[in-house]
N, CA, C and O atoms as CSV, one atom per row, in Angstrom:
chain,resi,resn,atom,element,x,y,z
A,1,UNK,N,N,52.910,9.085,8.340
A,1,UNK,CA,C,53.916,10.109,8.124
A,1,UNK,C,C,53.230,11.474,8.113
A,1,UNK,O,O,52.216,11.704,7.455
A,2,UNK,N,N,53.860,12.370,8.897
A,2,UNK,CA,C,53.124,13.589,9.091
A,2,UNK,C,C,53.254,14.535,7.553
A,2,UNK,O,O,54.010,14.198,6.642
A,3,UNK,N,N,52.400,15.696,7.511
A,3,UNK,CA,C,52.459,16.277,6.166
A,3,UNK,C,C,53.009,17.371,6.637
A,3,UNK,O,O,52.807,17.927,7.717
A,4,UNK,N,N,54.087,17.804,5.322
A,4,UNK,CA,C,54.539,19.008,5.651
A,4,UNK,C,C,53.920,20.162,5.596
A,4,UNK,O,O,52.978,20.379,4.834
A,5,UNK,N,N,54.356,20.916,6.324
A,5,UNK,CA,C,53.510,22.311,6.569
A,5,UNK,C,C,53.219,23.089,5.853
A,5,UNK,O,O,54.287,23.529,5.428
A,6,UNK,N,N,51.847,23.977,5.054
A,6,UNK,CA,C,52.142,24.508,3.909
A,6,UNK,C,C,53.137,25.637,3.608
A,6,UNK,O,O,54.117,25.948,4.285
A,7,UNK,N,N,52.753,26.130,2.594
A,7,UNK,CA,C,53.998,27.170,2.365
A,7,UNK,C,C,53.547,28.490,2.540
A,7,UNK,O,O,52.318,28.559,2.542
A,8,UNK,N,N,54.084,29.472,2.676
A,8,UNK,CA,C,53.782,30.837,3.430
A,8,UNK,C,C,52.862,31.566,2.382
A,8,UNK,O,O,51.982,32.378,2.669
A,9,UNK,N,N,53.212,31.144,1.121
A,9,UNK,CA,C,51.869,32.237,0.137
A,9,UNK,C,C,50.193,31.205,0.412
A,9,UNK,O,O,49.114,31.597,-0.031
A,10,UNK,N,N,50.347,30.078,1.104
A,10,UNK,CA,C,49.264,29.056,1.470
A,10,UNK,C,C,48.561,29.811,2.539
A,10,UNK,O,O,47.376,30.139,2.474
A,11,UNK,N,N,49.501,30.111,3.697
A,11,UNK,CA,C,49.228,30.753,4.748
A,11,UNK,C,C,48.707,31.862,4.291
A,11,UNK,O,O,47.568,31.839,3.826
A,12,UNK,N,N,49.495,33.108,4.344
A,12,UNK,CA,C,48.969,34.334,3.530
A,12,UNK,C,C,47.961,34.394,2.382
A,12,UNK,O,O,47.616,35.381,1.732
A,13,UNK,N,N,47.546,33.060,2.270
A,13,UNK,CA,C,45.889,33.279,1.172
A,13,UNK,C,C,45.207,32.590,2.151
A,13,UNK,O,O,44.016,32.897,2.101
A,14,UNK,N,N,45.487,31.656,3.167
A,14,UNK,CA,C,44.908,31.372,4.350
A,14,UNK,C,C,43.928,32.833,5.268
A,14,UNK,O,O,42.743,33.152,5.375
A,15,UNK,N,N,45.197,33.343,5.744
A,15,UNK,CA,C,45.112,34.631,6.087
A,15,UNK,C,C,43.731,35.531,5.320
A,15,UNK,O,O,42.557,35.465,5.687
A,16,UNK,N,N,44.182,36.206,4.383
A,16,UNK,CA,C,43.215,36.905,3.673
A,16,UNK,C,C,41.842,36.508,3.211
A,16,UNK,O,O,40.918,37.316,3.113
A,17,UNK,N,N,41.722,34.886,2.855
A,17,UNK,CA,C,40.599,34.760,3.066
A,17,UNK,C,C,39.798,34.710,4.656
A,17,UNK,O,O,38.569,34.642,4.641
A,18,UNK,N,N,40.321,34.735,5.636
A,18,UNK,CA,C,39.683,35.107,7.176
A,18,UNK,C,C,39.424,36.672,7.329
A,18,UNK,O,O,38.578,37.345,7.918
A,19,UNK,N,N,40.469,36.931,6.580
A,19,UNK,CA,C,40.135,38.906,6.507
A,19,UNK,C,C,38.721,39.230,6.070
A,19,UNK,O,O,37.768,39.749,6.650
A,20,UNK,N,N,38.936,38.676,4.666
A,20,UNK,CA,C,37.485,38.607,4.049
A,20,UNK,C,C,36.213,38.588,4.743
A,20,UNK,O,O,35.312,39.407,4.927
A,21,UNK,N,N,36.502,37.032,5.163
A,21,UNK,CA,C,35.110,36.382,6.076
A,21,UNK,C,C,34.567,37.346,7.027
A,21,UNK,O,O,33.376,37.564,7.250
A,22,UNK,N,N,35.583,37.896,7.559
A,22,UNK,CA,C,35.322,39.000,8.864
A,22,UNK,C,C,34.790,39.680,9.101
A,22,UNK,O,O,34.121,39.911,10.108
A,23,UNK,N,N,35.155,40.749,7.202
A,23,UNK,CA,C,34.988,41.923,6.916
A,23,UNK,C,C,32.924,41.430,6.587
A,23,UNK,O,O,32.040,42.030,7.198
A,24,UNK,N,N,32.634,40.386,5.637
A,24,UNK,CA,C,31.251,40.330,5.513
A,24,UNK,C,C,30.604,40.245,6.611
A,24,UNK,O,O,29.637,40.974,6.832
A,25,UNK,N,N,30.995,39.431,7.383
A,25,UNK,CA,C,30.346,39.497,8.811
A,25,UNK,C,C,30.134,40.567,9.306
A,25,UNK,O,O,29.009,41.011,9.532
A,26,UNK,N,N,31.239,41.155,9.554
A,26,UNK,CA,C,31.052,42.774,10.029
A,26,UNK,C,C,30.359,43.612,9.446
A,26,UNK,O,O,30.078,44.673,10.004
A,27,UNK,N,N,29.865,43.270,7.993
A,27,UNK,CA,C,29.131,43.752,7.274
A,27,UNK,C,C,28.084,43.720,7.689
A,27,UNK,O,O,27.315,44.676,7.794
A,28,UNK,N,N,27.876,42.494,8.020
A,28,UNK,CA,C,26.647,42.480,8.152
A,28,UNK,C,C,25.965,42.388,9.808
A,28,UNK,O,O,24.848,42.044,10.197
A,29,UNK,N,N,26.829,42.721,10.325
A,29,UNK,CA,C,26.459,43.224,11.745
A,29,UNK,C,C,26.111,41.822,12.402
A,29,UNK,O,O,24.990,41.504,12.797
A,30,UNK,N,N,27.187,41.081,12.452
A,30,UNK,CA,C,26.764,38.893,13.392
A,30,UNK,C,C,28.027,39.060,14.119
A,30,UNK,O,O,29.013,39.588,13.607
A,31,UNK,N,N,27.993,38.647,15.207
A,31,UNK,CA,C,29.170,38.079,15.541
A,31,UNK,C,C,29.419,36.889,15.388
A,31,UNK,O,O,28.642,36.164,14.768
A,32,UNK,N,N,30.565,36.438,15.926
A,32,UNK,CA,C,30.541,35.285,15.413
A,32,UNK,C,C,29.938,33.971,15.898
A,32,UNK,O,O,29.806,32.851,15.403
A,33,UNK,N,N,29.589,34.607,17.189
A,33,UNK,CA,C,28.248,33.372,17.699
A,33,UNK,C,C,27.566,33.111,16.786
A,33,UNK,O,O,27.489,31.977,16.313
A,34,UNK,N,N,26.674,34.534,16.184
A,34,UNK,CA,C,25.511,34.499,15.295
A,34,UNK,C,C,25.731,33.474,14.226
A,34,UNK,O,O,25.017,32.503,13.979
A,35,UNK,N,N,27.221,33.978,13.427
A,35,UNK,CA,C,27.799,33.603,12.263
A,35,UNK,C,C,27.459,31.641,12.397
A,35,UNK,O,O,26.572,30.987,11.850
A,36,UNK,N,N,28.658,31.147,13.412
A,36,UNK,CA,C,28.216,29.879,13.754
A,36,UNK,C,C,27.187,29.351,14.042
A,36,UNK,O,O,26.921,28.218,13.642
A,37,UNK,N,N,26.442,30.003,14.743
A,37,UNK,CA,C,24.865,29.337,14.709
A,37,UNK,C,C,23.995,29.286,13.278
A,37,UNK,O,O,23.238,28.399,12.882
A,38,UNK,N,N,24.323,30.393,12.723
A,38,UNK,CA,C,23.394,30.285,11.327
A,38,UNK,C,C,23.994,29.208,10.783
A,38,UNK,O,O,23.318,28.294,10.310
A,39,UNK,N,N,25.875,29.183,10.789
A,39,UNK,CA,C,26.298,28.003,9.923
A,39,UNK,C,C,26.445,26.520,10.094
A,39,UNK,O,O,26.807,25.653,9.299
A,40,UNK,N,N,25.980,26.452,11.625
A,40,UNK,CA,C,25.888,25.174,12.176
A,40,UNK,C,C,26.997,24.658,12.341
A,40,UNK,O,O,27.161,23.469,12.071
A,41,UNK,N,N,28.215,25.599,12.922
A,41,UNK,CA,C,29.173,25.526,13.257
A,41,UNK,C,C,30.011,25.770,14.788
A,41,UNK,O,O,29.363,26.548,15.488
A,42,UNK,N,N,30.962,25.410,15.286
A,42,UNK,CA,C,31.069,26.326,16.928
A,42,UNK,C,C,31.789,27.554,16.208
A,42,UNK,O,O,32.276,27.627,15.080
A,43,UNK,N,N,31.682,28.648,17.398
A,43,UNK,CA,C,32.450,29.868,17.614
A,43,UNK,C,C,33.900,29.877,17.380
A,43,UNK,O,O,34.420,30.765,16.704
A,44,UNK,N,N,34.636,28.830,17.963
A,44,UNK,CA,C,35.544,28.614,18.294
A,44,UNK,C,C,36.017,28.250,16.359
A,44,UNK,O,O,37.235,28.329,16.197
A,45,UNK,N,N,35.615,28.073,15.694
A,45,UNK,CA,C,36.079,27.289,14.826
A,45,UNK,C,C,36.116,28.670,12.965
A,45,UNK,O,O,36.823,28.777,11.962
A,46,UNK,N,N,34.855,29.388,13.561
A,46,UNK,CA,C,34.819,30.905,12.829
A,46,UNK,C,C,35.973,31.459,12.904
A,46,UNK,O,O,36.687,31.849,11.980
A,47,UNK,N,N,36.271,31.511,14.760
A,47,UNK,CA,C,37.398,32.153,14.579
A,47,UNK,C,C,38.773,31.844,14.407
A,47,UNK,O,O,39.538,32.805,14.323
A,48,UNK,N,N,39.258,30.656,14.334
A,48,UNK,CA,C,39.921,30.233,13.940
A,48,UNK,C,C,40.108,30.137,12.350
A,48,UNK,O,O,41.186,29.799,11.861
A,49,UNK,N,N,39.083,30.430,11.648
A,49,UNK,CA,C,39.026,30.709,9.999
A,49,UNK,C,C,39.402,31.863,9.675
A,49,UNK,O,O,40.123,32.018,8.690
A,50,UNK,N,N,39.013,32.842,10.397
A,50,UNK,CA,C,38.796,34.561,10.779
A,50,UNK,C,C,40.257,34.516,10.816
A,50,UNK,O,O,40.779,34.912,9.774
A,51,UNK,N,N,41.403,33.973,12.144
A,51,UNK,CA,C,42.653,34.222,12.228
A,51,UNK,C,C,43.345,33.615,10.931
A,51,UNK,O,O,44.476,33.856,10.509
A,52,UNK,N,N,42.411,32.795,10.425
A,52,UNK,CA,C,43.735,32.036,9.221
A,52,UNK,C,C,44.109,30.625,10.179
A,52,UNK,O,O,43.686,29.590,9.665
A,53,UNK,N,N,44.686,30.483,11.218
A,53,UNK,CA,C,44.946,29.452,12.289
A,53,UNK,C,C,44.260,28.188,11.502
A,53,UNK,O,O,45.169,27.447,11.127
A,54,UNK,N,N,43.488,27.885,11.273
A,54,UNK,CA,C,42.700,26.707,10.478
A,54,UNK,C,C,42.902,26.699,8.951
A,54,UNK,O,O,43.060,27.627,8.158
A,55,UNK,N,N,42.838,25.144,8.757
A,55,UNK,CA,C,42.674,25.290,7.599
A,55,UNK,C,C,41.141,24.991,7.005
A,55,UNK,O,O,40.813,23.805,7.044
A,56,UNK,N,N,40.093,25.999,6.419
A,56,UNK,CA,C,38.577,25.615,6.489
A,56,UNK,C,C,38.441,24.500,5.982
A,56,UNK,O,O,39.188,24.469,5.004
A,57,UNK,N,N,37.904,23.551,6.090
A,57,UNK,CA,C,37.630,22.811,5.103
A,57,UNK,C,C,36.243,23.349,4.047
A,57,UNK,O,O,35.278,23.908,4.567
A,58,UNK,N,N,36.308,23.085,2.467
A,58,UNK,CA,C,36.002,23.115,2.308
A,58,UNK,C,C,34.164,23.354,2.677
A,58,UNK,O,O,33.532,24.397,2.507
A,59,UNK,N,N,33.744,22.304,3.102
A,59,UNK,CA,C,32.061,21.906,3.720
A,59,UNK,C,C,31.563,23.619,4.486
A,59,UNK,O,O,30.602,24.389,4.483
A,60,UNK,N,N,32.582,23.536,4.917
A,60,UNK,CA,C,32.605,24.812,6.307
A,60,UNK,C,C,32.447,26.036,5.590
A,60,UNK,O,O,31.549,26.814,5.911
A,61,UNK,N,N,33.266,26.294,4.609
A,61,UNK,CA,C,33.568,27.794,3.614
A,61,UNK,C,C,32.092,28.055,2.980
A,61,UNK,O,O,31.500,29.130,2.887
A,62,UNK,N,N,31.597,26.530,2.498
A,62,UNK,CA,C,30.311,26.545,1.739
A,62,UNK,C,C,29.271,27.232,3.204
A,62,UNK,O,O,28.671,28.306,3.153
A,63,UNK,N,N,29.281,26.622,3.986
A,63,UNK,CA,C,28.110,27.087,5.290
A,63,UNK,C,C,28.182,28.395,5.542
A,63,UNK,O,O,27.160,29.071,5.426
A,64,UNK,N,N,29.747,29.152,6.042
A,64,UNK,CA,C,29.593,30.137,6.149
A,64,UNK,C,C,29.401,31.017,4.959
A,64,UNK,O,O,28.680,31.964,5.274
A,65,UNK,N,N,29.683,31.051,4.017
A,65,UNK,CA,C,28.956,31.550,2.738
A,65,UNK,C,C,27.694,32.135,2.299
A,65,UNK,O,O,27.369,33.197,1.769
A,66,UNK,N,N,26.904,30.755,2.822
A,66,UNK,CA,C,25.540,30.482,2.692
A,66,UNK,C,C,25.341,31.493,4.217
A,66,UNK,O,O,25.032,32.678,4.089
A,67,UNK,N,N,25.456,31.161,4.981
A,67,UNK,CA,C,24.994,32.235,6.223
A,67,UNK,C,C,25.200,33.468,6.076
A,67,UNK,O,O,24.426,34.272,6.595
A,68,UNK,N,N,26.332,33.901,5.308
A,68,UNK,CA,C,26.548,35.067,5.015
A,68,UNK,C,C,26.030,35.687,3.765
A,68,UNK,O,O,26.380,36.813,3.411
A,69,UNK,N,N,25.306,35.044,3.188
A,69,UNK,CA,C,24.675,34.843,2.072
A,69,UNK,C,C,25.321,35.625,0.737
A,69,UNK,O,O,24.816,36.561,0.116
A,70,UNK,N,N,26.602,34.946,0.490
A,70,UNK,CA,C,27.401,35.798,-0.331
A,70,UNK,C,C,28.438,34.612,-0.811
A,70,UNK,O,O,28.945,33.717,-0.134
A,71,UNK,N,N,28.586,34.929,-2.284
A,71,UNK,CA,C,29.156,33.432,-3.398
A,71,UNK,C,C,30.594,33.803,-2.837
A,71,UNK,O,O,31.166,34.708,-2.229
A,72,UNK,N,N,30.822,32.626,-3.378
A,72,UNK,CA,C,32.499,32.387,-3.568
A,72,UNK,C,C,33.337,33.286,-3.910
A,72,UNK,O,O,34.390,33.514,-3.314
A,73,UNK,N,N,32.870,33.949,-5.044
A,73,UNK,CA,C,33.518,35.541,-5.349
A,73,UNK,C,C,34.330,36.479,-4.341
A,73,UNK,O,O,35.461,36.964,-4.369
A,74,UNK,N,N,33.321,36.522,-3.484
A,74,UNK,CA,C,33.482,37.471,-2.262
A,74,UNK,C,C,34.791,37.293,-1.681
A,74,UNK,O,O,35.280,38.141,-0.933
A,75,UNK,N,N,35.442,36.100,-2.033
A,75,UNK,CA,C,36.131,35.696,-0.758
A,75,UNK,C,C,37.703,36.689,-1.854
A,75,UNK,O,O,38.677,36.971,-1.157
A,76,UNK,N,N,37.783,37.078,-3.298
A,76,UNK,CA,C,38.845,37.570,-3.546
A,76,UNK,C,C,38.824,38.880,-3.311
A,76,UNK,O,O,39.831,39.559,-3.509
């Protein structure tokens, strides 16, 4: 049975945490090749975190974190 879709304040904290991610990156001058390669991740999958479009999993949030070298905090 398929799961229902989340709910729009899910999305919209979806959303903003990709804002976030973006903004450190951009901080720190990676694109997102860079970003994925440090995190041992594809391109394709950053940016899909970046748009919100994904949902990160967990494992993933921790990598790019660590590549971006910046705690959990960051992300509010």
């Amino acid at each position: 049975m398929p799961s229902a879709p989340p709910p729009d304040w899910v999305l919209a904290r979806r959303r903003a945490i990709g804002d976030r991610i973006r903004d450190l990156r951009r901080a720190r001058r990676l694109s997102q090749e860079k970003l994925a390669e440090i995190a041992g991740l594809d391109r394709q999958s950053v940016n899909r975190i970046e748009q919100g479009h994904q949902a990160a999993l967990l494992d993933n949030l921790i990598r790019i974190l660590a590549a971006l070298e910046a705690p959990f905090g960051d992300l509010d």
